[in-house]
C-alpha positions in Angstrom: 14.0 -18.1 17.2 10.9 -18.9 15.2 10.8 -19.0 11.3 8.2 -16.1 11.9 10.0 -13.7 13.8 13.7 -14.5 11.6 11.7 -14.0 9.2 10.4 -10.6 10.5 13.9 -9.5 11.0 14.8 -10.2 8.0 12.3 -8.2 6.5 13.0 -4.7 8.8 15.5 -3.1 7.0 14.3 -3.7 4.0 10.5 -2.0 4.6 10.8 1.7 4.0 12.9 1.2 0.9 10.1 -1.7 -0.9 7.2 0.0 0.0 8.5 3.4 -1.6 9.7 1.7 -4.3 6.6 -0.1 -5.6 4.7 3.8 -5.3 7.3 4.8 -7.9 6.5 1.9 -10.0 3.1 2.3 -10.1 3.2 6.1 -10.3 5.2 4.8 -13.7 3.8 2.6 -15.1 0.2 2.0 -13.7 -0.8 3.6 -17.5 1.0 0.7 -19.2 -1.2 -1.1 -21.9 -0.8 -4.2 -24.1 -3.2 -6.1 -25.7 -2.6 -9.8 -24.8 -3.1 -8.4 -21.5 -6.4 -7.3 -22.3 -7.3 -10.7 -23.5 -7.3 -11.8 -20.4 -9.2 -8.5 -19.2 -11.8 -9.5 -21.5 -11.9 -13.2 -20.1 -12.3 -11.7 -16.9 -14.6 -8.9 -17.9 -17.4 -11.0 -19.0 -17.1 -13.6 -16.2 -17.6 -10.6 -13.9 -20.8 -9.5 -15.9 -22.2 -13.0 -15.7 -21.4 -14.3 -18.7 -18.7 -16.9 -17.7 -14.8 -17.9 -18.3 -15.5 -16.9 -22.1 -14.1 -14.2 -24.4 -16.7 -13.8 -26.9 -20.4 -14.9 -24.6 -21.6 -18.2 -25.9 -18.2 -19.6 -26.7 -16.7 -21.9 -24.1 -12.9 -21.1 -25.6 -9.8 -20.8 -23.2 -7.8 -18.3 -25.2 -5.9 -17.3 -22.4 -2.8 -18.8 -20.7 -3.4 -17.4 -17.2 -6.8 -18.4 -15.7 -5.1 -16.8 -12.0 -4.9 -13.8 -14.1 -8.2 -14.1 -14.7 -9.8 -15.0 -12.0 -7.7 -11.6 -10.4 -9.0 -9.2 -13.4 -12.9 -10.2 -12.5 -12.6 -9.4 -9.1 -10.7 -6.1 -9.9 -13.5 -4.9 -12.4 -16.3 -5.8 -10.6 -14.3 -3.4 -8.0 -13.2 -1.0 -10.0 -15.1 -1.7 -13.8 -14.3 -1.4 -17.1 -12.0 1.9 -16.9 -9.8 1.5 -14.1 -9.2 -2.3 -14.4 -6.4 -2.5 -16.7 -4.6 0.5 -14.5 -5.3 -1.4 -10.9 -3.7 -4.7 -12.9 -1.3 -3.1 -14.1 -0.3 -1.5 -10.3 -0.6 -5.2 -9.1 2.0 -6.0 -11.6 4.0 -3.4 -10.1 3.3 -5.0 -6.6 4.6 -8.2 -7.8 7.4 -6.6 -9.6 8.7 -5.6 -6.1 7.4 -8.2 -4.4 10.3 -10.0 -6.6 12.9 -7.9 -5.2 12.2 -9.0 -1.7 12.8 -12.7 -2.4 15.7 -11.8 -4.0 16.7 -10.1 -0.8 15.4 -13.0 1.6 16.8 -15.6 -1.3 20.6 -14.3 -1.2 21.1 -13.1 2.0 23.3 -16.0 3.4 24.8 -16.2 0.2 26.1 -13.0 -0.7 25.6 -11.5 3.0 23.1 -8.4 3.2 24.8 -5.4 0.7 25.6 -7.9 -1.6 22.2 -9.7 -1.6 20.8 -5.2 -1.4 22.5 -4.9 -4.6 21.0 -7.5 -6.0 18.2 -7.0 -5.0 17.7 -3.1 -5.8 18.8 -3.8 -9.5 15.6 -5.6 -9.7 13.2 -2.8 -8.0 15.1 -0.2 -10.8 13.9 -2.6 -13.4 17.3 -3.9 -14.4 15.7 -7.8 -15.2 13.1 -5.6 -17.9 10.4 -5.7 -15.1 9.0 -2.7 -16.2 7.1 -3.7 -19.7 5.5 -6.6 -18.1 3.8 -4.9 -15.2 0.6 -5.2 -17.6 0.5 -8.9 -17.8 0.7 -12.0 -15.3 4.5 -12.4 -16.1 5.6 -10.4 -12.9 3.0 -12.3 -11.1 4.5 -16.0 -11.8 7.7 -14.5 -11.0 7.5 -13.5 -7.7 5.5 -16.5 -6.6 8.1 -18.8 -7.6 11.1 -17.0 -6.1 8.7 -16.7 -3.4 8.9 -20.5 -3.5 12.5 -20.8 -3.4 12.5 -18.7 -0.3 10.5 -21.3 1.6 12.2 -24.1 0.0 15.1 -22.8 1.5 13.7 -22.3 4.9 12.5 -25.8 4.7 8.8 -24.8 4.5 7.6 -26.7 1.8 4.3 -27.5 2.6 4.0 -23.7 1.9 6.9 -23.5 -1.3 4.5 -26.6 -3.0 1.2 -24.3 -2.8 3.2 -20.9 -4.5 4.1 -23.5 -7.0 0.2 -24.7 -7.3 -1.0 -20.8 -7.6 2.0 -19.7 -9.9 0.9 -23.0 -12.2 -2.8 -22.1 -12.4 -1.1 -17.9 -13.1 0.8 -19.2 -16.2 1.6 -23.2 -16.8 5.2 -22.6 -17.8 6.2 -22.0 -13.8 5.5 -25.8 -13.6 9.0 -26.1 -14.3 10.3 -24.7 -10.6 7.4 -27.1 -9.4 9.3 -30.5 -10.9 12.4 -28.8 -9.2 11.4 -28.2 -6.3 9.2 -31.5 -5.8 12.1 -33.4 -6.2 14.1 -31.3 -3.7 11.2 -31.9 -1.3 11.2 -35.7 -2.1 14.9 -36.0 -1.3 14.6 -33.9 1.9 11.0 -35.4 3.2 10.5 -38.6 1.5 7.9 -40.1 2.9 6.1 -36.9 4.5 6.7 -35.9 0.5 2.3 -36.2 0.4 1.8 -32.8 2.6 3.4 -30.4 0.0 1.9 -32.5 -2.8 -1.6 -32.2 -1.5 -0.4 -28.1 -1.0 -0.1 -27.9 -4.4 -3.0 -29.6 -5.8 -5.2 -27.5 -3.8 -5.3 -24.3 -6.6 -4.3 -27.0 -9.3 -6.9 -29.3 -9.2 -9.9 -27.5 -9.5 -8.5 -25.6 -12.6 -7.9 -28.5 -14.3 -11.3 -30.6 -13.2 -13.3 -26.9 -13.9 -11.5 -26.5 -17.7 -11.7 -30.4 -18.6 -15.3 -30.2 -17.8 -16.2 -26.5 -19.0 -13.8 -26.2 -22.0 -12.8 -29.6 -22.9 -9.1 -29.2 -22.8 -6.6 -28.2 -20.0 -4.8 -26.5 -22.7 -5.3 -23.1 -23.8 -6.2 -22.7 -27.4 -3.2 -19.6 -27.1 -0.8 -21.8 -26.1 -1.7 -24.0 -29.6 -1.6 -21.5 -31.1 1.4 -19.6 -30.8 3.3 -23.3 -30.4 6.3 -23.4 -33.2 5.7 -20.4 -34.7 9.3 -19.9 -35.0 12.0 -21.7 -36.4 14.9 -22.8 -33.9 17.8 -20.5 -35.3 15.8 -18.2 -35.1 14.2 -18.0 -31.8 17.6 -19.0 -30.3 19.0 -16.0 -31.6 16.3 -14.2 -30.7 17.1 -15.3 -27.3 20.4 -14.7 -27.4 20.1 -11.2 -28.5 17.1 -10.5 -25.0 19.3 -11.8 -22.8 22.0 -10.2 -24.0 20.6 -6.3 -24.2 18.7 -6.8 -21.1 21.4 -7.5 -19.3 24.0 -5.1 -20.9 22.7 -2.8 -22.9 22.2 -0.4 -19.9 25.7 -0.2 -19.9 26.8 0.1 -23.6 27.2 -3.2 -24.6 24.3 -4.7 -25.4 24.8 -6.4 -28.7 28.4 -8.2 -26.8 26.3 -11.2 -26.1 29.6 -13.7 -25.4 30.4 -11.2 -22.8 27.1 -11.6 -21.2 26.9 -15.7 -21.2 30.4 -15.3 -19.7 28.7 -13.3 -17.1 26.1 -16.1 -16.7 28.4 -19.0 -16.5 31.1 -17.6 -14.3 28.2 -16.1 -11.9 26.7 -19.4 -11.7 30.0 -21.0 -11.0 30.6 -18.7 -8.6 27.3 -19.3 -6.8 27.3 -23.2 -6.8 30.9 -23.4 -5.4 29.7 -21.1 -2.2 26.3 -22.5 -1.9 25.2 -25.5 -3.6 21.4 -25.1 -2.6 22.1 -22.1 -5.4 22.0 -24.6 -8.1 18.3 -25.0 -8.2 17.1 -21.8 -9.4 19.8 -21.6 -11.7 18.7 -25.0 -12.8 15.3 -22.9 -12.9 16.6 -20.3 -15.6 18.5 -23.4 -17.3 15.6 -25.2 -17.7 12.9 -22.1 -18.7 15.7 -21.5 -21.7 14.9 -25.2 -22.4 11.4 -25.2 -22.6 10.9 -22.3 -25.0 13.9 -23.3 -27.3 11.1 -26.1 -27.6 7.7 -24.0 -27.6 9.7 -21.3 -29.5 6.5 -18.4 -29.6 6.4 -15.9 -31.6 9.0 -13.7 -31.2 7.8 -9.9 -30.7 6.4 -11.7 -27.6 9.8 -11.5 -25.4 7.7 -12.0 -21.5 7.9 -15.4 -22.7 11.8 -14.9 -21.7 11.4 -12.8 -18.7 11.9 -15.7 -16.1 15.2 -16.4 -17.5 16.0 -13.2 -17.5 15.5 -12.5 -13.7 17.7 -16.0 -13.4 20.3 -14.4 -15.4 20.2 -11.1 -14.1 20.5 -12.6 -10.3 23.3 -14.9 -11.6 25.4 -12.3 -13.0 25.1 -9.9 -10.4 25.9 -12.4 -7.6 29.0 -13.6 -9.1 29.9 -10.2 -9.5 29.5 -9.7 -5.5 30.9 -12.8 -5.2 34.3 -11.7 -6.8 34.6 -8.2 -5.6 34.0 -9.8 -2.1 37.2 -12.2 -2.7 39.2 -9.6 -4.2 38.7 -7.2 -1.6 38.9 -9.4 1.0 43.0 -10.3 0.1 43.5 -6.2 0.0 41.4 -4.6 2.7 41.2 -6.2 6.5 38.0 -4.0 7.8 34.5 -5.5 6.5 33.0 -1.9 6.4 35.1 -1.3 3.0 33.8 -4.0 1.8 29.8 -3.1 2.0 31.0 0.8 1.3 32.4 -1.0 -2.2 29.3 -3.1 -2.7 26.5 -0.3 -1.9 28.5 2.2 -4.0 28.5 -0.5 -7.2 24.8 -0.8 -6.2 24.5 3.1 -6.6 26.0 2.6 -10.4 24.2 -0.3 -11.2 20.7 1.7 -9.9 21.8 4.5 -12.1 22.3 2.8 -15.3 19.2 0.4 -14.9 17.4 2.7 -13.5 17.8 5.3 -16.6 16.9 2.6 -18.8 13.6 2.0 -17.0 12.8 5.9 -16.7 12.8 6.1 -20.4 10.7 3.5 -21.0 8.2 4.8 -18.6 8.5 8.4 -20.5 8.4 6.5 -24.0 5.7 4.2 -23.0 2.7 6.7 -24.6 3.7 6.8 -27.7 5.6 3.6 -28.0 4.9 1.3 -31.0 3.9 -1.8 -29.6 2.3 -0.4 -25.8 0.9 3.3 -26.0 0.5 4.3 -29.5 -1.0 0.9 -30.1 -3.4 1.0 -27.2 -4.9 4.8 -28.1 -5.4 3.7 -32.0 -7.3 1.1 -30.8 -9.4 3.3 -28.4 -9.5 5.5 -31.2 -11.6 2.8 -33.1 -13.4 1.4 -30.3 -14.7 5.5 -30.4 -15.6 5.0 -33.2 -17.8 2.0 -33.2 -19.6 2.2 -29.9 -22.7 4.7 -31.8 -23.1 2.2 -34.7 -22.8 -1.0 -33.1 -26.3 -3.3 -33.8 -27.2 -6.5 -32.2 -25.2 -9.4 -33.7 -22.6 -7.6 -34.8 -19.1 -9.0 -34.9 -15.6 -7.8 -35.7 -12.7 -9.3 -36.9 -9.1 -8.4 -35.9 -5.2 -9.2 -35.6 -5.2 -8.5 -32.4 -8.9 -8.5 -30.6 -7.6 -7.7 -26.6 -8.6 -3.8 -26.5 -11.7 -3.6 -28.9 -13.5 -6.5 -27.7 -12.5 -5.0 -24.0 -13.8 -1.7 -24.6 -16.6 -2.2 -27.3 -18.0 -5.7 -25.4 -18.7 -6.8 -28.9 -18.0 -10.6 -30.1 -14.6 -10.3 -32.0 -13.5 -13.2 -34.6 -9.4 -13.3 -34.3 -7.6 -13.4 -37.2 -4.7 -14.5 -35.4 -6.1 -17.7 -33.4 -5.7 -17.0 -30.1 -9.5 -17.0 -28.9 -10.9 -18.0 -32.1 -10.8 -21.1 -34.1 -9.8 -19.3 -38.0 -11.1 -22.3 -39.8 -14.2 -21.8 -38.8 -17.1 -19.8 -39.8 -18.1 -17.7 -36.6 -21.5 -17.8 -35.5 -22.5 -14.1 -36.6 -21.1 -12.5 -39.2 -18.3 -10.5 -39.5 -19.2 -6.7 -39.7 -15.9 -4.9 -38.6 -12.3 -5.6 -39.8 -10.1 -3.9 -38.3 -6.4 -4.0 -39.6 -3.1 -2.3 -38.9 -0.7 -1.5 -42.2 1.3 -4.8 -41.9 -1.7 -7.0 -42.5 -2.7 -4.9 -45.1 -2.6 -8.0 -47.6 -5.6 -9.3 -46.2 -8.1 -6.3 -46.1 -11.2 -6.4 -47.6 -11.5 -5.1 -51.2 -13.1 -1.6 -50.3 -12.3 1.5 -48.9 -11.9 1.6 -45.1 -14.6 3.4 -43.2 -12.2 4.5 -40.8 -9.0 5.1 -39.1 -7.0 5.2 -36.0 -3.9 6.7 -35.7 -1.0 8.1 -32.6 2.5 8.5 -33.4 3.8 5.8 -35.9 1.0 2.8 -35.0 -1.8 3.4 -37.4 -5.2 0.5 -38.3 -8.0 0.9 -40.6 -11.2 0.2 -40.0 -13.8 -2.1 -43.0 -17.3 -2.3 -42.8 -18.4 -5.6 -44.6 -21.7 -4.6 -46.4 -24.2 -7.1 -45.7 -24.3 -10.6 -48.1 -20.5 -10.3 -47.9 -18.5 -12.7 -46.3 -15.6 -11.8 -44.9 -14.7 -14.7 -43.8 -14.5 -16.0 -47.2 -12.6 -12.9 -48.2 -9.8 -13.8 -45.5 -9.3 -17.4 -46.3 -8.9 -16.4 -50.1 -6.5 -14.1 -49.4 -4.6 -15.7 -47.1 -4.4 -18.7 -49.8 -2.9 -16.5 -51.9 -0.4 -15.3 -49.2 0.6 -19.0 -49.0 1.5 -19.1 -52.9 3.7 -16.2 -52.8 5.0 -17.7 -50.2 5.7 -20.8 -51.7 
């Protein structure tokens, strides 16, 4: 039989169930909002409009860490424009949400047979991994291009595996990781023939980097500076810790028991290696991903960063778990029927707890602090300044994604991730927008505004003209440097 038709039959049972599946997601969560995501919106929105790879027009600045995701956004909003782009990327990140679940399904098959590779794989479509917040960013994207690439790795199609890798690298760099892993997997099966995959993946990778070098003058975002050791070790590793742990158990009551969830981990992947050793590279994957960030260690409100590791540990777990019920039951019951009735009725639980925790989130998401509430304060203000905006005018923000989106106007960020703080901007600042935990740094005036939905709140500051507010921000922050001190 061909790879193409296996892998057609392999895919049949499994097509009503994904298909209905990702119309649920999106019918969910196709409102879902974040600003970093609309960062890259903006990247994308002005290279549509003719105005190149650039967030603020003029200003050859990579700010963002996905230039696939970019690329993506431009074609989507010169499709669909400026108001139903961030809901059509958003439904793409629903796609690729799913799109994850079928690798899984494909990916454990021969390992755990097919219920135990369904239950896997139907705890990721109910969002047990955390799917579900990401769906607005590139996150689900990477990750279901580089399971994607562990299914062909492990049908010996690597010519194929090594391009996923190239696309998932130019998506979001940190994927490069399952790209050294998998390279040196093709370089022990292939050797010499080793040049096909590697010319595969240059192919999207290449031009990326030969286009930034040349148009930016780095190959590394200014975000990814940026937001590099923000944290201090301890802390980011228990801020891992304490992810990992409540994604993975808090559905079920126990979130905050993080020993019993790296338990899980260890004895799933021990499970796992000792039936299939070909297992050990994605679980090298997650191994490695924790790795990396303990390194990079970001900002820490900013948990996507962890949601490869998650899906690793999530598919760990749950596979040792099959792997156990399947040895137990096999010493008690003779008939192999029992033993899928057992594993799709634990998948039935498992979808029910997951699943519960994924349909609040989609009922909280409007008025959630950090997604909804956030996005309609700033769309409150971006109302607000569309009438009195003037040529040359400029804002200043913490976070610059959804008002520089929505107003189109050049936006000075406070927070570094498009903008270079220690430098005076080009125009002057007119607009400071600033939400109560920044307070320190507004202006010394009254604000001309305000946004406000459920408990996310910003004021708006119009900077008379002959006032620098530029200066105003550095002085202030000095002085937020002494107290700290």
């Amino acid at each position: 039989m061909s790879s193409a038709a296996k892998l057609g039959r392999d895919l049949t049972p499994a097509w009503l169930l994904f298909p209905l599946a990702c119309a649920l997601q999106i019918a969910a969560f196709s409102s879902a909002r974040l600003d970093d995501a609309f960062i890259t919106f903006r990247y994308g929105q002005n290279l549509a409009l003719g105005h190149g790879m650039v967030f603020n027009p003029g200003e050859r600045l990579m700010g963002s860490t996905s230039p696939g995701e970019v690329l993506l956004s431009a074609l989507v909003y010169a499709v669909a424009g400026l108001a139903s782009t961030p809901s059509v990327m958003a439904a793409l990140g629903c796609a690729a949400w799913t799109a994850q679940a079928m690798a899984v399904k494909l990916l454990l098959d021969r390992v755990l047979g097919a219920s135990g590779a369904w239950l896997v794989s139907v705890a990721i479509l109910v969002g047990a991994a955390g799917s579900s917040q990401w769906v607005a960013l590139e996150t689900n994207l990477a990750v279901a291009l580089t399971l994607s690439a562990f299914v062909c790795s492990n049908r010996d199609r690597y010519v194929l595996a090594a391009f996923l890798c190239g696309v998932a690298a130019v998506v979001r760099p940190d994927t490069l990781i399952v790209t050294s892993l998998l390279g040196l997997r093709a370089l022990l099966v292939l050797r010499a023939r080793v040049w096909r995959p590697a010319l595969a993946f240059a192919a999207p990778v290449v031009p990326w980097l030969a286009f930034a070098a040349m148009y930016f003058g780095s190959v590394v975002p200014r975000s990814a500076k940026a937001k590099f050791q923000r944290t201090g070790f301890e802390e980011y590793a228990l801020h891992m810790r304490d992810h990992l742990s409540s994604t993975l158990l808090e559905p079920l009551g126990m979130g905050t028991l993080w020993p019993v969830a790296f338990a899980a981990i260890l004895g799933g992947g021990y499970l796992l290696v000792k039936r299939e050793r070909s297992t050990g590279w994605w679980l090298a994957y997650g191994a490695l991903h924790i790795a990396a960030y303990l390194h990079l260690r970001t900002i820490t409100l900013h948990a996507w960063h962890l949601y490869p590791a998650a899906v690793i540990a999530l598919i760990t777990v749950l596979s040792g778990l099959v792997l156990a019920v399947q040895k137990f039951l096999v010493r008690q019951v003779s008939r192999p029927e029992h033993i899928d009735r057992t594993l799709l009725l634990l998948a039935a639980l498992l979808a029910f707890f997951y699943g519960s925790r994924t349909l609040s989130l989609a009922r909280a998401q409007e008025a959630d602090y950090w997604t909804g509430a956030r996005d309609k304060t700033y769309l409150q203000i971006a109302s607000y300044l569309q009438p009195r905006i003037q040529p040359g005018d400029r804002f200043a923000a913490i976070e610059v994604g959804t008002l520089a989106y929505y107003t189109q106007l050049p936006a000075f960020d406070i927070g570094m991730l498009v903008t270079d703080r220690k430098k005076p901007p080009p125009t002057p600042i007119r607009y400071v927008v600033l939400d109560p935990l920044f307070a320190d740094l507004a202006p010394p005036f009254l604000p001309a505004g305000q946004g406000r939905s459920h408990e996310f709140s910003a004021a708006l500051y119009a900077i008379p003209s002959g006032v620098s507010y530029f200066d105003i921000m550095h002085s202030k922050l000095a002085e937020r440097r002494k107290q700290q001190q």
